[in-house]
C-alpha positions in Angstrom: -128.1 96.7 -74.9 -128.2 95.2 -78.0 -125.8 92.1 -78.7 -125.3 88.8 -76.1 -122.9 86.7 -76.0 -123.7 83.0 -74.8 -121.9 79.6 -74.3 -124.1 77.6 -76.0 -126.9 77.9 -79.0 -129.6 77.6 -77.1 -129.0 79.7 -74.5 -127.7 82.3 -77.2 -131.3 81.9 -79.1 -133.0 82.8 -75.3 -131.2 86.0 -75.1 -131.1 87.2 -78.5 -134.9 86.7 -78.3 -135.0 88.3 -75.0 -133.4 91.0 -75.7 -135.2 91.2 -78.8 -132.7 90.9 -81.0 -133.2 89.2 -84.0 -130.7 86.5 -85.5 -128.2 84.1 -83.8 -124.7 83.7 -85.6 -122.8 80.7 -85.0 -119.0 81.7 -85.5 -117.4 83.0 -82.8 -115.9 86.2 -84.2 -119.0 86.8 -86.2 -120.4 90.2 -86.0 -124.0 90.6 -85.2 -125.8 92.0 -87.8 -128.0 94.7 -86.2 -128.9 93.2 -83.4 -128.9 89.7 -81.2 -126.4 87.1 -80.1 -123.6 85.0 -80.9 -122.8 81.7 -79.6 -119.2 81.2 -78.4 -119.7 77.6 -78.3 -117.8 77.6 -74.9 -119.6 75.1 -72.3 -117.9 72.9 -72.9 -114.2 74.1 -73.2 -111.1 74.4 -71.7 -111.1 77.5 -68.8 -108.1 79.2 -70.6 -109.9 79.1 -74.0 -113.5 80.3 -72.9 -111.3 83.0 -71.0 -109.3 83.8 -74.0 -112.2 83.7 -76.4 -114.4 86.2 -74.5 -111.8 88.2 -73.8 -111.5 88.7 -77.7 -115.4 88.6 -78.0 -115.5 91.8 -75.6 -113.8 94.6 -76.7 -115.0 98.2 -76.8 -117.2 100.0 -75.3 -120.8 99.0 -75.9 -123.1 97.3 -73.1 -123.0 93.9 -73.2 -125.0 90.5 -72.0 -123.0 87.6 -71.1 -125.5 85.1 -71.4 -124.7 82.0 -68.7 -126.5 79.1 -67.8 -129.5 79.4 -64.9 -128.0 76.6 -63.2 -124.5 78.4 -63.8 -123.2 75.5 -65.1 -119.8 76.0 -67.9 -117.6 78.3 -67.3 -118.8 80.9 -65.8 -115.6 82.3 -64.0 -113.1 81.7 -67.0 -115.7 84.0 -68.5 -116.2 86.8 -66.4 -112.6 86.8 -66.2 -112.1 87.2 -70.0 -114.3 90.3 -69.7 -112.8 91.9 -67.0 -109.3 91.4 -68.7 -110.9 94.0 -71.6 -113.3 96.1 -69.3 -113.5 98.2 -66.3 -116.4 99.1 -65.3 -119.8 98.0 -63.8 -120.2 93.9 -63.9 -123.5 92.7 -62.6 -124.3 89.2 -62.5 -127.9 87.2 -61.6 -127.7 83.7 -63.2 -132.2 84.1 -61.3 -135.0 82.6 -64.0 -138.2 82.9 -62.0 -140.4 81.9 -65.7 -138.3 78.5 -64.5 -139.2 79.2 -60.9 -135.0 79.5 -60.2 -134.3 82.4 -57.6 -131.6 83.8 -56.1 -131.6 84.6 -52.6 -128.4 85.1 -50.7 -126.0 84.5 -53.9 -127.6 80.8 -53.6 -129.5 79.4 -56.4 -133.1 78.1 -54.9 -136.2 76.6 -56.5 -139.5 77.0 -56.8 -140.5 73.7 -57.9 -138.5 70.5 -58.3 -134.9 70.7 -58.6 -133.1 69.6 -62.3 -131.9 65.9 -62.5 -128.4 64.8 -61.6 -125.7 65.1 -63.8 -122.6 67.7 -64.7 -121.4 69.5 -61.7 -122.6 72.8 -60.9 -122.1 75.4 -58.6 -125.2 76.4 -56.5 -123.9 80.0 -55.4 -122.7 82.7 -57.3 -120.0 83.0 -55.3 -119.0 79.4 -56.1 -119.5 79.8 -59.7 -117.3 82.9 -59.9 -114.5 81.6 -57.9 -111.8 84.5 -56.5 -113.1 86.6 -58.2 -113.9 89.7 -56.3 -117.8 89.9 -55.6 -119.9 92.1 -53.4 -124.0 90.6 -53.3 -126.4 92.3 -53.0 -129.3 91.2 -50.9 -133.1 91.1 -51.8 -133.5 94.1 -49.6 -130.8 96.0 -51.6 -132.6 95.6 -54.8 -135.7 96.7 -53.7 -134.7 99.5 -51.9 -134.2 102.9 -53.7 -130.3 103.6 -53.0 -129.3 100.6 -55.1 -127.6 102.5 -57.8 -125.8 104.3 -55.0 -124.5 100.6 -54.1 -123.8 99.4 -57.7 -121.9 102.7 -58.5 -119.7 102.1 -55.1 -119.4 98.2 -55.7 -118.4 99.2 -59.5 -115.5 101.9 -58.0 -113.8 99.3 -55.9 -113.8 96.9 -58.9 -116.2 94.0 -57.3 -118.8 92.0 -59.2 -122.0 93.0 -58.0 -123.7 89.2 -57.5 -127.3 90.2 -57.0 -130.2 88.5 -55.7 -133.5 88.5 -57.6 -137.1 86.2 -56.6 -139.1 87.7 -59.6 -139.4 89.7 -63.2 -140.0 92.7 -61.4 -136.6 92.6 -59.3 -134.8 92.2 -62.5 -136.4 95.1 -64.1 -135.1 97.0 -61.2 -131.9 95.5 -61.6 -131.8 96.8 -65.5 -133.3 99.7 -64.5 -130.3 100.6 -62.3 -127.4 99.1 -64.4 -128.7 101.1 -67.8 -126.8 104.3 -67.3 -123.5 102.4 -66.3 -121.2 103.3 -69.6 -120.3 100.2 -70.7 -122.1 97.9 -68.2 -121.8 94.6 -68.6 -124.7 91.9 -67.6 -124.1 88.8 -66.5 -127.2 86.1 -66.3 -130.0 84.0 -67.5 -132.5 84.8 -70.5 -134.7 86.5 -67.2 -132.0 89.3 -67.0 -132.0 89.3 -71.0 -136.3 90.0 -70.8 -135.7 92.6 -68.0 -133.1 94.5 -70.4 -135.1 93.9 -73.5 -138.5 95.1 -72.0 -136.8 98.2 -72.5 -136.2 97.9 -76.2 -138.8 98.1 -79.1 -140.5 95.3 -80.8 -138.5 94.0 -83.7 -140.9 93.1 -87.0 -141.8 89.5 -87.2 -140.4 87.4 -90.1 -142.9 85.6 -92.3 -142.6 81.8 -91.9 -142.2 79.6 -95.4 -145.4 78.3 -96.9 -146.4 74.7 -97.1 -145.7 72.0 -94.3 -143.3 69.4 -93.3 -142.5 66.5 -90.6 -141.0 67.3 -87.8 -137.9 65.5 -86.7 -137.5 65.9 -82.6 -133.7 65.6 -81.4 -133.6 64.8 -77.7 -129.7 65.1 -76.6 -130.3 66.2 -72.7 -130.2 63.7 -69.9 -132.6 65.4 -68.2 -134.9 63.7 -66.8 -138.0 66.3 -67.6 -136.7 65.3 -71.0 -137.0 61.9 -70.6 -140.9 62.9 -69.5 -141.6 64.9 -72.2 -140.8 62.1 -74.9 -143.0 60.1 -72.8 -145.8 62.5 -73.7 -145.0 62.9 -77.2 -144.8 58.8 -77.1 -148.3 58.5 -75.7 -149.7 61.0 -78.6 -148.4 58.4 -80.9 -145.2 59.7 -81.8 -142.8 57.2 -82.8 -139.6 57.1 -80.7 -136.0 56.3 -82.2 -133.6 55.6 -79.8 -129.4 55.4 -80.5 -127.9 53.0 -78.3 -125.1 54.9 -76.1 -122.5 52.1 -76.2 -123.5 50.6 -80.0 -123.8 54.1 -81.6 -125.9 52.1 -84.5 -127.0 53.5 -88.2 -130.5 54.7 -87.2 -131.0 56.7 -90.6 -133.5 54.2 -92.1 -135.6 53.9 -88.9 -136.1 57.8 -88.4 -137.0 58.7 -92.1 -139.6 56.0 -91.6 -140.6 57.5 -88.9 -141.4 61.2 -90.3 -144.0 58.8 -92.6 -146.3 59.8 -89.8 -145.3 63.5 -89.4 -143.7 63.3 -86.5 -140.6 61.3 -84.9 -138.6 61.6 -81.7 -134.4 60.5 -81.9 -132.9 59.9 -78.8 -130.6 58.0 -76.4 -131.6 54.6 -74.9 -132.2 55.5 -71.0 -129.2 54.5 -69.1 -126.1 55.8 -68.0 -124.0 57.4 -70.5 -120.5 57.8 -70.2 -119.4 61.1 -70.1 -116.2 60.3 -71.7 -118.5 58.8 -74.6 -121.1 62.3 -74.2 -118.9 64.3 -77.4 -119.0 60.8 -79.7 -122.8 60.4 -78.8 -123.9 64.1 -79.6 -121.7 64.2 -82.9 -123.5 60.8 -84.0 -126.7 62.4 -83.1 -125.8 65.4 -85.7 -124.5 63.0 -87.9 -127.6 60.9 -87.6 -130.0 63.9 -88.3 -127.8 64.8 -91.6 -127.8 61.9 -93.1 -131.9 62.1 -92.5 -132.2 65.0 -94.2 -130.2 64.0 -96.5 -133.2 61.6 -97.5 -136.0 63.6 -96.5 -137.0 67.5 -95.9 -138.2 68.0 -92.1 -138.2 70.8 -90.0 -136.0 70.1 -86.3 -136.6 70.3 -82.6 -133.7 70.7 -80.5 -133.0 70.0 -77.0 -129.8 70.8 -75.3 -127.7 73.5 -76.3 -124.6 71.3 -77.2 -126.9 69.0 -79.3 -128.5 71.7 -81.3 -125.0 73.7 -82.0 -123.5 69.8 -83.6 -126.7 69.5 -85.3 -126.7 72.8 -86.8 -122.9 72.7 -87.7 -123.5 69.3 -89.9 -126.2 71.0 -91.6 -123.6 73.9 -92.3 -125.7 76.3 -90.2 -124.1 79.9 -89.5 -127.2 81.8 -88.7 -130.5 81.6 -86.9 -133.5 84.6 -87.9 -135.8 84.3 -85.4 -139.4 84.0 -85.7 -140.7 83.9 -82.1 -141.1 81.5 -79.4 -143.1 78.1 -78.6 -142.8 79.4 -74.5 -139.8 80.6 -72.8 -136.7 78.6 -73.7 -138.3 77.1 -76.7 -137.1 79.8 -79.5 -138.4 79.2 -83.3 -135.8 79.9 -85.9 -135.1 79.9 -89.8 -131.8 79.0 -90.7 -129.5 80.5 -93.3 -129.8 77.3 -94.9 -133.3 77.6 -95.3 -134.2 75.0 -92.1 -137.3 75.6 -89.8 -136.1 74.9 -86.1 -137.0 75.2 -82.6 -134.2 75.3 -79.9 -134.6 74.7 -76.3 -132.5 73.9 -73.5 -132.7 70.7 -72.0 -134.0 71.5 -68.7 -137.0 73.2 -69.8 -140.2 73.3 -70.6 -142.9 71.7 -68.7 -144.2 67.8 -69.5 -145.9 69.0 -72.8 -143.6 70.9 -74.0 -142.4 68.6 -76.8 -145.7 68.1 -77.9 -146.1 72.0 -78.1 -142.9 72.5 -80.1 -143.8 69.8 -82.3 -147.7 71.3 -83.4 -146.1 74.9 -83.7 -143.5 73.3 -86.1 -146.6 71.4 -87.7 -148.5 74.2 -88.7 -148.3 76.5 -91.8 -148.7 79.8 -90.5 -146.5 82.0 -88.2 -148.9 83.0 -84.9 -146.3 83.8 -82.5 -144.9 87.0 -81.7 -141.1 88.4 -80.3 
């Protein structure tokens, strides 16, 4: 399995690392070159374009990742739909992350640790997530048990999605274990399902990082509150904080290249509610924001949220992420084909110093991690 496709950047940046891939393209026709993913851009959407846009995505014959959100969150029916609409045989679909400590246990998303904050609407079954679409689940028990390719095969002849449960790494390796020989298979799930397929696939060579150094601009888009934690942390390690008030939408250039004075800066959204019918108009000033910055002054980028990273990277004129590794799962370090040093993360992730990780990896002059 060599190519994903994903709804958003960072998700797309999980997978193709995952899978060990190794670049990202932006457009959503793009071919992959060699191997990795390509970001639809699609959370976002209307149903009847992220249908019609995989659909066009899918074709042929190849095995193919879907790459959706853990929380299945987007649209994750519109796009199983568009792939059935091209393909006809084996779908099998996980959205499980347990490096996140998210399981799936009787089609129902479940968590280890402590749930994700409010915000958008999302599904917490697979079931629910997929709509009417035809699904069969398969139990814990199933996966584990030695007859479950017998089951997929049967599920795949009677044209069902096979929604399967999955509590750790090793039930997802048996779950890409027993989806491999399908012709044509296509998986449907986290970055977790990504790992399980790409454990299976050689390590790709390691890109050399630039020489030199450069202050690190951190871009906080996500609500989340583990977000909200994190630039707490980074706060307390005496990392300025720029905050963009959500109503105002002020010209915060000046503030945040004063900021980078000290090698580090944060820009983010004043805590409050946010009006979703204001969310588009505060992520695009956020992008524009950043441009304008480096506009004025070289810094390499940390970006949270998937929607935020894919506005930033399209003001920069972005069309391509190499990838050079990762910070820890979720956080993926890239080089753009602009020539940017980045790390992309979703905004859900990460533990309380994650930020502050991200930030010293960016910091430093010479490439350590490893694909």
């Amino acid at each position: 399995m060599r190519l994903a496709l994903a709804d958003d950047l960072s998700g797309a940046a999980e997978a193709a690392l995952a899978l060990r891939g190794t670049s990202v393209q932006l457009a959503r026709f793009a071919q992959s070159e060699g191997s990795g993913a390509v970001d639809l851009d699609l959370r976002q959407a209307e149903q009847g374009t992220a249908r019609a846009v995989v659909r066009e995505a899918a074709g042929g014959a190849e095995p193919l990742f879907l790459k959706i959100d853990s929380l299945l969150r987007g649209n994750v029916e519109a796009m199983v739909r568009g792939i059935r609409d091209v393909r006809d045989g084996l779908v099998l679909c996980t959205p499980a992350l347990p490096v996140a400590g998210r399981a799936t246990i009787g089609g129902r998303v479940v968590f280890a640790g402590a749930e994700p904050g409010p915000g958008e609407y999302r599904p917490d079954t697979v079931a629910a997530a997929l709509g009417d679409l035809p699904l069969s689940t398969v139990d814990l028990a199933a996966v584990r048990s030695p007859v479950l390719p017998e089951l997929l095969a049967e599920i795949a002849r009677d044209g069902r999605i096979a929604g399967c449960d999955a509590e750790t790494d090793a039930d997802l390796d048996l779950l890409a274990a027993a989806a491999r020989p399908f012709p044509g298979v296509v998986a449907v799930g986290s970055a977790g399902l990504a790992a399980a397929f790409g454990r299976q696939r050689p390590v790709p060579p390691v890109p050399e990082r630039e020489p030199g150094s450069a202050p690190v601009l951190v871009v906080v888009g996500s609500a989340e509150p583990s977000a909200r934690r994190q630039v707490e942390v980074l706060a307390a390690d005496g990392v300025p904080v720029v905050e963009i008030d959500p109503v105002v939408l002020g010209d915060v250039t000046a503030a945040v290249v004063a900021g980078l004075g000290s090698g580090r800066v944060v820009l983010t959204v004043r805590a409050g509610l946010v009006d979703p019918a204001r969310g588009r108009a505060l992520t695009a000033h956020l992008a524009t924001t950043v441009q304008n910055v480096l506009g004025r002054r070289e810094a390499r980028l940390a970006l949270t949220g998937g929607e935020t990273a894919r506005r930033v990277l399209e003001a920069l004129g972005v069309t391509r992420l190499d990838l050079l590794g990762q910070v820890h799962p979720g956080a993926v370090h890239a080089r753009t084909d602009t020539g940017h040093e980045i790390v992309t993360r979703p905004g859900s992730h990460g533990g309380q110093d994650s930020l502050l990780a991200i930030t010293r990896q960016l910091s430093q002059t010479q490439h350590q991690e490893a694909l």
